[in-house]
Wavefront OBJ file of the C-alpha trace (Angstrom):
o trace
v 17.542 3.425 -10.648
v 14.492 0.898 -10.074
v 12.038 0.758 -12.750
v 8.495 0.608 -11.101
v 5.517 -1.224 -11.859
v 3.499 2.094 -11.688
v 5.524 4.133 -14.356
v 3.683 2.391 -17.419
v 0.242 3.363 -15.458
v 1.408 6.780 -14.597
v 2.681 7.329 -18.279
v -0.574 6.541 -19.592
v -2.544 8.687 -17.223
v -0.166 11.637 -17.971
v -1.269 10.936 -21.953
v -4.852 11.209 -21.034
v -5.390 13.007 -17.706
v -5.210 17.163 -16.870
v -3.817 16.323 -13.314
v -2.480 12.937 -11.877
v -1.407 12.378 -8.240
v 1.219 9.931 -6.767
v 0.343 9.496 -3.525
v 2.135 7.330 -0.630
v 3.749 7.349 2.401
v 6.652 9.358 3.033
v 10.661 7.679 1.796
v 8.237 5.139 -0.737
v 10.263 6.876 -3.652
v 7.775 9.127 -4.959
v 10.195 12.043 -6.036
v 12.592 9.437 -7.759
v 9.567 8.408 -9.844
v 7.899 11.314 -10.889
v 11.657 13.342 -11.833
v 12.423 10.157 -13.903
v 9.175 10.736 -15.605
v 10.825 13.740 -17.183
v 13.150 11.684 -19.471
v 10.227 9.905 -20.900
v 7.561 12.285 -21.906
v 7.591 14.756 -24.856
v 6.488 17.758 -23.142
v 9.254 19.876 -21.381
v 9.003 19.448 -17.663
v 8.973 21.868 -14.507
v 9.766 20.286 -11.159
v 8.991 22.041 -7.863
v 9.788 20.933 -4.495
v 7.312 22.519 -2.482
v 9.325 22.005 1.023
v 11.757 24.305 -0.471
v 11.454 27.526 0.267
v 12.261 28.988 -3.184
v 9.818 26.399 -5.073
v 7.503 28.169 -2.932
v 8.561 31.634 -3.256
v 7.989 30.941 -7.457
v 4.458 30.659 -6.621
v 3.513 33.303 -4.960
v 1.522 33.609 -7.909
v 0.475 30.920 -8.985
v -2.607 31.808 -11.053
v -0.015 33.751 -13.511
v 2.385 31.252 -12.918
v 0.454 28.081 -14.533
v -0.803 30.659 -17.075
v 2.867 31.289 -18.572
v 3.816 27.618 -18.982
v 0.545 26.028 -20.076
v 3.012 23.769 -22.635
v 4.769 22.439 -19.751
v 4.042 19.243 -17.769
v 3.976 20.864 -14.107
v 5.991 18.626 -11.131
v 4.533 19.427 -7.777
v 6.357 17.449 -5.214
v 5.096 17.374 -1.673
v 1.621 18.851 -2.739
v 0.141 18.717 0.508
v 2.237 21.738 2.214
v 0.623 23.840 -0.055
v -3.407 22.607 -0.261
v -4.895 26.364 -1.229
v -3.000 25.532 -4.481
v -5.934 22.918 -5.390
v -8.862 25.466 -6.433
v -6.442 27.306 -8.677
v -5.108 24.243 -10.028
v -8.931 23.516 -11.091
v -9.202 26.934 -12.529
v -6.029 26.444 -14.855
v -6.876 23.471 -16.236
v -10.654 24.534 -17.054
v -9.065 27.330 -19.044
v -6.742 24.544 -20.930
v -8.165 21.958 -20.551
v -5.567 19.032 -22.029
v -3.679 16.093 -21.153
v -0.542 16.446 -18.873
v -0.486 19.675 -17.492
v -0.338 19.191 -13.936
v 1.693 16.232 -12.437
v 1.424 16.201 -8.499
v 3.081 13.480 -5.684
v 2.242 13.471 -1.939
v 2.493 11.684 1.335
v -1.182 11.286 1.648
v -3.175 12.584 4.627
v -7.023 13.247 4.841
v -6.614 16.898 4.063
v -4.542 16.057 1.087
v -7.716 14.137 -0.470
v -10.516 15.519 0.584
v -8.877 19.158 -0.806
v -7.976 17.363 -4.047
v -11.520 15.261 -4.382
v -13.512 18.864 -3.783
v -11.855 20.670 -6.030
v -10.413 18.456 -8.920
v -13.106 16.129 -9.140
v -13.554 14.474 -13.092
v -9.871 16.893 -13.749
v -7.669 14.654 -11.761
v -6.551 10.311 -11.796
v -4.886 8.990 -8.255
v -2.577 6.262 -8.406
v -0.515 4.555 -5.302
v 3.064 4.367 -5.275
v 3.515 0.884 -2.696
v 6.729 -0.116 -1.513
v 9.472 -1.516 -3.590
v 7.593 -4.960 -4.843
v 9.908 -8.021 -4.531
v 9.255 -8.162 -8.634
v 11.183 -5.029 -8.798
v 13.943 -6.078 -6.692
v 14.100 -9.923 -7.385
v 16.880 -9.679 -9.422
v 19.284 -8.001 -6.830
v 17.524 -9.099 -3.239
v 16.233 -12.611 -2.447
v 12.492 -12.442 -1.369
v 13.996 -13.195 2.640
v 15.470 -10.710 2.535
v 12.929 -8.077 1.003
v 10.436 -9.589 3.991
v 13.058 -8.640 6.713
v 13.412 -5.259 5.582
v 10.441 -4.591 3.926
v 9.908 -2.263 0.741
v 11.084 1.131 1.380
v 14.057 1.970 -0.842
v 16.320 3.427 2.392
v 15.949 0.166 4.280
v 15.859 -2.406 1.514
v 18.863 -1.332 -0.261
v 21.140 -0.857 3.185
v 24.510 -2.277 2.833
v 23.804 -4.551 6.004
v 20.830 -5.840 7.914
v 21.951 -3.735 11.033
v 21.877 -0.642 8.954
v 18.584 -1.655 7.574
v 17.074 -1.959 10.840
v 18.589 1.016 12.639
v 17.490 2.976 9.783
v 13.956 1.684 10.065
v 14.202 2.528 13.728
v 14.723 6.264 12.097
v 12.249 6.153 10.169
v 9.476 5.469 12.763
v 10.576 7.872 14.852
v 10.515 10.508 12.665
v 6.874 9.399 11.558
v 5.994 9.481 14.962
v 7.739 12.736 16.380
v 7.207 14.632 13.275
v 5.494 13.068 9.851
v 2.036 12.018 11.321
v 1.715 15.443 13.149
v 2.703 17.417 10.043
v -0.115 15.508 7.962
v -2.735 16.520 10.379
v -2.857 13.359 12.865
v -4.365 14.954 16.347
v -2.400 12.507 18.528
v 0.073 12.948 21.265
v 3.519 11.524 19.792
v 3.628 8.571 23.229
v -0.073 7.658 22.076
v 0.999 7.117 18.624
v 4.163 5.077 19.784
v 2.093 3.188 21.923
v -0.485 2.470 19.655
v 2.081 1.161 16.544
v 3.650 -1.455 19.630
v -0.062 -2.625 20.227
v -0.692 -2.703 15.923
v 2.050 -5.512 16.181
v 0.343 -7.616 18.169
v -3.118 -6.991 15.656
v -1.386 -8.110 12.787
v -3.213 -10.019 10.414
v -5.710 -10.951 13.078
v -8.975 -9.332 13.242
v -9.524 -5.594 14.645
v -10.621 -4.989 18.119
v -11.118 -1.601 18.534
v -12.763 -2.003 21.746
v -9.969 -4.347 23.226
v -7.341 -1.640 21.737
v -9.131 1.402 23.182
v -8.765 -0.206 26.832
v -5.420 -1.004 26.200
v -4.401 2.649 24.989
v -6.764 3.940 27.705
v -8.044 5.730 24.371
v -11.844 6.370 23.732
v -13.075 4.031 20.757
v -14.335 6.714 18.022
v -10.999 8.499 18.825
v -9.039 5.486 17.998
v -11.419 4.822 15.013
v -10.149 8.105 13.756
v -6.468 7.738 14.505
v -6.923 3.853 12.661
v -8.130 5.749 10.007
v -5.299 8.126 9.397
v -3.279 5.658 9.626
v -4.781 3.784 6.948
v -4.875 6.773 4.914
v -1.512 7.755 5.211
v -0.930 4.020 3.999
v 0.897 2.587 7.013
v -1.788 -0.071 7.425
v -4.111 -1.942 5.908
v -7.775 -3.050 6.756
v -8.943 -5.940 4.943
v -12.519 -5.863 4.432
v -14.391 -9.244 4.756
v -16.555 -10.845 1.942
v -19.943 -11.251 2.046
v -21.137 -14.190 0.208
v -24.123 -15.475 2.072
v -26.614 -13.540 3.946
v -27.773 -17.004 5.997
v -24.221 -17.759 7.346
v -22.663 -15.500 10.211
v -19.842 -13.909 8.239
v -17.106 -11.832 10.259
v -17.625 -8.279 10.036
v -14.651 -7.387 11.465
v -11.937 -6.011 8.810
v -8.379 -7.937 9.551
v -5.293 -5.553 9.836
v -1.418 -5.029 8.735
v 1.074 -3.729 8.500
v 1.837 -2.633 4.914
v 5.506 -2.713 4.930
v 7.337 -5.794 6.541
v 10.485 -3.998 7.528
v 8.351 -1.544 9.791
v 6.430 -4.249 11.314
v 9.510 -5.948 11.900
v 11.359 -2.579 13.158
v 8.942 -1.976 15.683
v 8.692 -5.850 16.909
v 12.678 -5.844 17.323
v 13.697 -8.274 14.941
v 16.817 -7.084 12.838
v 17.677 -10.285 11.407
v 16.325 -13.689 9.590
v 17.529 -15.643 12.686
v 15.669 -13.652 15.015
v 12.293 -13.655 12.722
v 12.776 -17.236 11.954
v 11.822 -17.787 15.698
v 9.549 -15.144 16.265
v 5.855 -15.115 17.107
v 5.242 -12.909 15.132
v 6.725 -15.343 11.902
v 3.065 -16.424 10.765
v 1.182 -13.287 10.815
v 4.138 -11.613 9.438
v 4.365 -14.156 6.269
v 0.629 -13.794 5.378
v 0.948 -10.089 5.638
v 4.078 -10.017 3.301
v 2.377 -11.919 0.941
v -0.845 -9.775 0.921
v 1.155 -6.659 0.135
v 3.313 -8.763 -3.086
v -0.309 -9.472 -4.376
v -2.338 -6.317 -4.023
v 0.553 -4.385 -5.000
v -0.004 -5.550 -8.715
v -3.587 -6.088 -8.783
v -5.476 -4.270 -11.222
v -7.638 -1.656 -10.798
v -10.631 -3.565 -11.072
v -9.378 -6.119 -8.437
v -10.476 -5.578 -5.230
v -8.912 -7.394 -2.212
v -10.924 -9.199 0.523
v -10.520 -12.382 3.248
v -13.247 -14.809 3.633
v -14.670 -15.759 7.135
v -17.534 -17.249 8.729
v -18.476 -18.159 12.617
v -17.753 -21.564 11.810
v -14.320 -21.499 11.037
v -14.861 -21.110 7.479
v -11.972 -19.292 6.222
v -9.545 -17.965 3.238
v -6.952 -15.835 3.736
v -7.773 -13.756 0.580
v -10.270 -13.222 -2.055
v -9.986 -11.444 -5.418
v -12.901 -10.035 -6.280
v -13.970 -8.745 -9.743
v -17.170 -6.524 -10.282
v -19.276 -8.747 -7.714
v -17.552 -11.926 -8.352
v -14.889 -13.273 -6.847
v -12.548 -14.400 -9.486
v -9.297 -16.255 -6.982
v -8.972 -17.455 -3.684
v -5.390 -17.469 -1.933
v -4.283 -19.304 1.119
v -0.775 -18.591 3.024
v 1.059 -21.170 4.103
v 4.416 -20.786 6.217
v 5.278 -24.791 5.020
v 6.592 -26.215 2.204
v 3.968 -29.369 2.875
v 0.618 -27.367 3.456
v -2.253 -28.507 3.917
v -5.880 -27.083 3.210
v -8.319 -27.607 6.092
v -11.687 -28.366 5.872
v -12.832 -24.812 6.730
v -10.773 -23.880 3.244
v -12.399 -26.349 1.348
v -15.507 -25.282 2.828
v -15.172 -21.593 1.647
v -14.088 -22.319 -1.702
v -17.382 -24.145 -1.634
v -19.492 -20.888 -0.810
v -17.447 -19.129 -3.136
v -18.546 -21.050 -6.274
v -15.363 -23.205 -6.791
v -13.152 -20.969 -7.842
v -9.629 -21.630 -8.640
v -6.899 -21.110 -5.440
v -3.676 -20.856 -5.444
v -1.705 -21.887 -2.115
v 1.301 -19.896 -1.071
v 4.306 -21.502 0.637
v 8.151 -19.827 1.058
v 9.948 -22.516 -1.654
v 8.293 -25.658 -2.132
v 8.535 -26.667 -6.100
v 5.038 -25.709 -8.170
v 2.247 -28.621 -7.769
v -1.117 -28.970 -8.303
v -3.031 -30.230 -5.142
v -6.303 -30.802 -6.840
v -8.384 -29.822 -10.212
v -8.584 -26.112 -9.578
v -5.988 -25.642 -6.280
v -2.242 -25.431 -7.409
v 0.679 -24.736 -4.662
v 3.258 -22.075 -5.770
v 6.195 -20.594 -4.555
v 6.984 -17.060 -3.218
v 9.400 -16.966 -6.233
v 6.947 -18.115 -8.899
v 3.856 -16.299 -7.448
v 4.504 -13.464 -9.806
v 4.048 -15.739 -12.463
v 0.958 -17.726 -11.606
v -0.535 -14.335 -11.119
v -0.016 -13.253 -15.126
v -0.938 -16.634 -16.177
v -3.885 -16.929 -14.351
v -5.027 -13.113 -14.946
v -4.413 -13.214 -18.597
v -6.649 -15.575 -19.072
v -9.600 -14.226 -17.596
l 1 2 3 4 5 6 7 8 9 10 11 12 13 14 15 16 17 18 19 20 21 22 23 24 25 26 27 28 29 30 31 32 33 34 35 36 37 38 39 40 41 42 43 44 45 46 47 48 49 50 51 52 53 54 55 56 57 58 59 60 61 62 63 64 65 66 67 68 69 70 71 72 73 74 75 76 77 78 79 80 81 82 83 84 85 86 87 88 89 90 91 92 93 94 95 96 97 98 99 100 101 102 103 104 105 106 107 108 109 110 111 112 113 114 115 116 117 118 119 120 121 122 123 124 125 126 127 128 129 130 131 132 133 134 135 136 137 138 139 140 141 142 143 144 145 146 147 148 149 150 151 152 153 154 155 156 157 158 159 160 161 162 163 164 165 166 167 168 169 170 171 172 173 174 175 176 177 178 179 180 181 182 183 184 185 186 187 188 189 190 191 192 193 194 195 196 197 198 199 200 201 202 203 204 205 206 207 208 209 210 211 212 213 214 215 216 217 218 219 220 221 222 223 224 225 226 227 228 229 230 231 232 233 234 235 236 237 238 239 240 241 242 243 244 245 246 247 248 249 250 251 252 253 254 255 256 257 258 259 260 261 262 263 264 265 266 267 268 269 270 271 272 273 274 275 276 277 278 279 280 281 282 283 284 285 286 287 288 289 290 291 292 293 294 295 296 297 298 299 300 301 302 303 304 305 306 307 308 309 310 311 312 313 314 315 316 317 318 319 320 321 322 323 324 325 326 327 328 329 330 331 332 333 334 335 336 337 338 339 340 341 342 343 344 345 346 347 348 349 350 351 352 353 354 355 356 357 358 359 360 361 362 363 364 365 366 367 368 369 370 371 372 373 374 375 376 377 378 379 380 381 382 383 384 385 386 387 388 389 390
């Protein structure tokens, strides 16, 4: 077994929360986590599958269910095939109202949380499950290989790169054919297969929904809404930009990838190092990778953004804290970057604050005063340094 980052931060939301959901895309390892959650909590625990038909059939009624094992921490795996379950859910924990009653984990979809926001609001804490973090792996997989095949357990821990990428290949199928449509996304499955070949191409450059819908042959506030079930169902990401100074011209457009290498990789056809090595997709995929390692362990009270102006003004990202951003990063496929003047330029408008460069394997340096160049296998590191001291 892999021991996740999230399991301290589920533990102690468990110890202090009536309900807590694991949400996350489908094959992230959310069942894995939340049954090894059993071995390290006091309370006994109930697990229910609720694709299986006799989980279900045990809840028929539920009300009286709940009601007989109010001493039990309560597993509900796959809670969105049953959403009615959420109003009774709030009705059993306002009659016991304590700590750990209720633990739930599913592949997220906008039904899934707007059910669970309605009815368990103030009752109920949400974390993300991401895909396997190269800190969680780094002792058994080289980061090169974690960015080929990405973070989801199936892929990453293949016994070959050909068996890694045909089972990606599997996976995205079944997303498209079946998944998506199960989770409530109102697409055709050739539009949705379509529209992942065009998100390779949008990788980590900025979103063009009106280039995109004449591509697809789609009308824009219908692919708004199928972007946005994708980013719900956590496929991909939209980074927002930061706003900084109302008298520049700052991008408004949010940039967008892929969360998972290995599916961005899947879908582009490259299977093996040698055949991203000379890619063009290398660059885009790199700062993407990156990205996820970083906001994978951020904080809650980190938020993510990229920095952009007219001008060519740019970071890659910014970590913002309240209203203040707190780090800038810059991602460099080289192991002799160089920071242009547009970087310099931002870090201006951002107050000076400290940045830390990103290259594949270049030894740890400091490039000026407040800029120091680390490593993809010491980022982890300058990260805790540089966040425990704030």
């Amino acid at each position: 077994m892999i021991e996740r980052i999230l399991m301290t931060e589920l533990l102690q939301q468990v110890d202090d929360m009536p309900a807590v959901a694991v949400l996350g895309p489908r094959q992230v390892g959310k069942t894995t986590l939340v049954k090894m959650v059993e071995s390290k909590v006091s309370r006994p625990v109930i697990y229910l599958d609720l694709e299986s038909r006799e989980d279900q059939t045990r809840l028929l009624d539920p009300e009286l269910y709940f009601s007989e094992r109010e001493d039990s921490l309560i597993v509900l795996d796959e809670i969105q095939r049953m959403p009615a379950l959420f109003p009774i859910l709030r009705s059993a924990i306002d009659k016991n109202r304590v700590a750990g009653r209720f633990l739930l984990s599913g592949s997220a979809s906008p039904e899934l949380l707007a059910q669970s926001t309605e009815t368990l609001a103030g009752r109920i804490s949400y974390l993300e499950l991401q895909p396997l973090h190269w800190g969680e792996v780094c002792s058994r997989i080289n980061y090169q290989e974690h960015w080929l095949r990405g973070g989801f357990p199936n892929a990453l821990l293949a016994p070959s790169d050909e068996v890694a990428h045909r089972r990606l290949n599997d996976f995205i199928f079944n997303y498209i054919h079946r998944d998506l449509a199960l989770l409530g996304l109102p697409a055709p499955a050739a539009v949705v297969s379509d529209l992942f070949s065009m998100l390779v191409g949008a990788n980590a450059n900025l979103l063009n929904l009106s280039n995109l819908s004449r591509s697809l042959g789609t009308a824009q506030p219908t692919l708004q809404r199928y972007i946005d079930f994708m980013e719900n169902a956590f496929i991909i990401r939209r980074l927002r930009p930061w706003y900084v100074n109302i008298n520049k011209r700052i991008t408004k457009s949010p940039k967008i990838y892929f969360r998972d290498t290995g599916m961005l990789h899947a879908l582009a056809g490259i299977s093996d190092n040698e055949a991203l090595s000379g890619s063009m997709w290398l660059g885009g995929s790199w700062e993407g990778y990156v990205i996820q390692q970083i906001i994978a362990q951020l904080k809650y009270n980190i938020r993510p953004f990229f920095y952009r102006t007219a001008d060519g003004t740019e970071l890659d990202l910014v970590l913002v804290k309240g209203i203040t951003p707190v780090l800038g990063v810059e991602i460099k496929y080289s192991n002799a970057p160089k920071l242009s003047r547009g970087n310099n330029i931002a870090l201006e408008d951002l107050g000076g604050i400290p940045l830390i460069v990103v290259t594949p394997s270049a030894e740890d340096y400091r490039m000026a005063e407040n800029t120091k160049v680390c490593s993809m296998k010491t980022l982890n590191e300058n990260f805790k340094e540089f966040f425990t001291a704030q």
